[in-house]
C-alpha positions as CSV (number, residue, x, y, z in Angstrom):
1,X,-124.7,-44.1,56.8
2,X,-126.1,-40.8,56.4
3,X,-124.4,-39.5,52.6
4,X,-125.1,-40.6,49.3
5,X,-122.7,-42.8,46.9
6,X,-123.3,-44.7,43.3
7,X,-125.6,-47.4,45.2
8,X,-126.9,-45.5,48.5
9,X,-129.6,-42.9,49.1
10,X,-129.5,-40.5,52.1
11,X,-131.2,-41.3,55.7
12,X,-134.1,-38.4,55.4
13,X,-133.7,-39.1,59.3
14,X,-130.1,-37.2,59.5
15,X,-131.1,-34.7,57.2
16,X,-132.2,-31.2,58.6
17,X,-134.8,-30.7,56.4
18,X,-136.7,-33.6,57.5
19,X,-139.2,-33.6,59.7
20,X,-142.3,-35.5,61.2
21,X,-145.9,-34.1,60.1
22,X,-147.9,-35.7,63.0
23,X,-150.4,-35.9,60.1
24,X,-151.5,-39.2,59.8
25,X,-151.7,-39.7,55.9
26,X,-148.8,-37.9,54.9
27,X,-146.0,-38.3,58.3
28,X,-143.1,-37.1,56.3
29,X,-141.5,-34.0,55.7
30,X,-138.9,-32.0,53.2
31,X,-138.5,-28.3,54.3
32,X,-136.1,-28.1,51.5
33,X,-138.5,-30.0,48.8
34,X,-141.9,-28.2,50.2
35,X,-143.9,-31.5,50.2
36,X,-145.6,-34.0,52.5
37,X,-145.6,-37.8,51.8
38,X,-146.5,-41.1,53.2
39,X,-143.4,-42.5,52.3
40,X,-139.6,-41.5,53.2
41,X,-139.0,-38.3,51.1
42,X,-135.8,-39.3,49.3
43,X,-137.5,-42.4,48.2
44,X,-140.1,-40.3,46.7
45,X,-137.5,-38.0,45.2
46,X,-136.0,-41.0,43.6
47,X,-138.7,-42.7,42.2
48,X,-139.9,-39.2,40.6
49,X,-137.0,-38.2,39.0
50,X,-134.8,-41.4,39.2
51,X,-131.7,-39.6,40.9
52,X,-131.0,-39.4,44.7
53,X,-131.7,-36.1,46.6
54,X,-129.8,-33.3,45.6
55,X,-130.7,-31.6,48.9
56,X,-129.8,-33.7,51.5
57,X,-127.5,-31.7,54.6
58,X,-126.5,-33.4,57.6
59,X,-127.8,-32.0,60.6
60,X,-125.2,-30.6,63.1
């Protein structure tokens, strides 16, 4: 499932801002977000500010 609800976060993976670094510390992505991580970026987003991405947009 690729949207959010009370219990779900998005898939980064069916979100157009996502994309792959080919860096190998930091492999993930936001466009939207302007950051890097090592770790899924919604999960990050989460686990800063303890509510789900606000940015997330299926791609078409």
């Amino acid at each position: 499932m690729s949207t959010t609800n009370a219990q779900q976060r998005p898939y980064c993976f069916h979100c157009r801002h996502f994309y792959i670094t080919h860096e190998q510390a930091t492999p993930y992505g936001c466009r939207a977000m302007g950051f890097k991580s090592a770790q899924n970026p919604a999960l990050v987003v989460f686990s800063n500010s303890g509510i789900h991405c606000q940015l997330f947009s299926p791609k078409s």
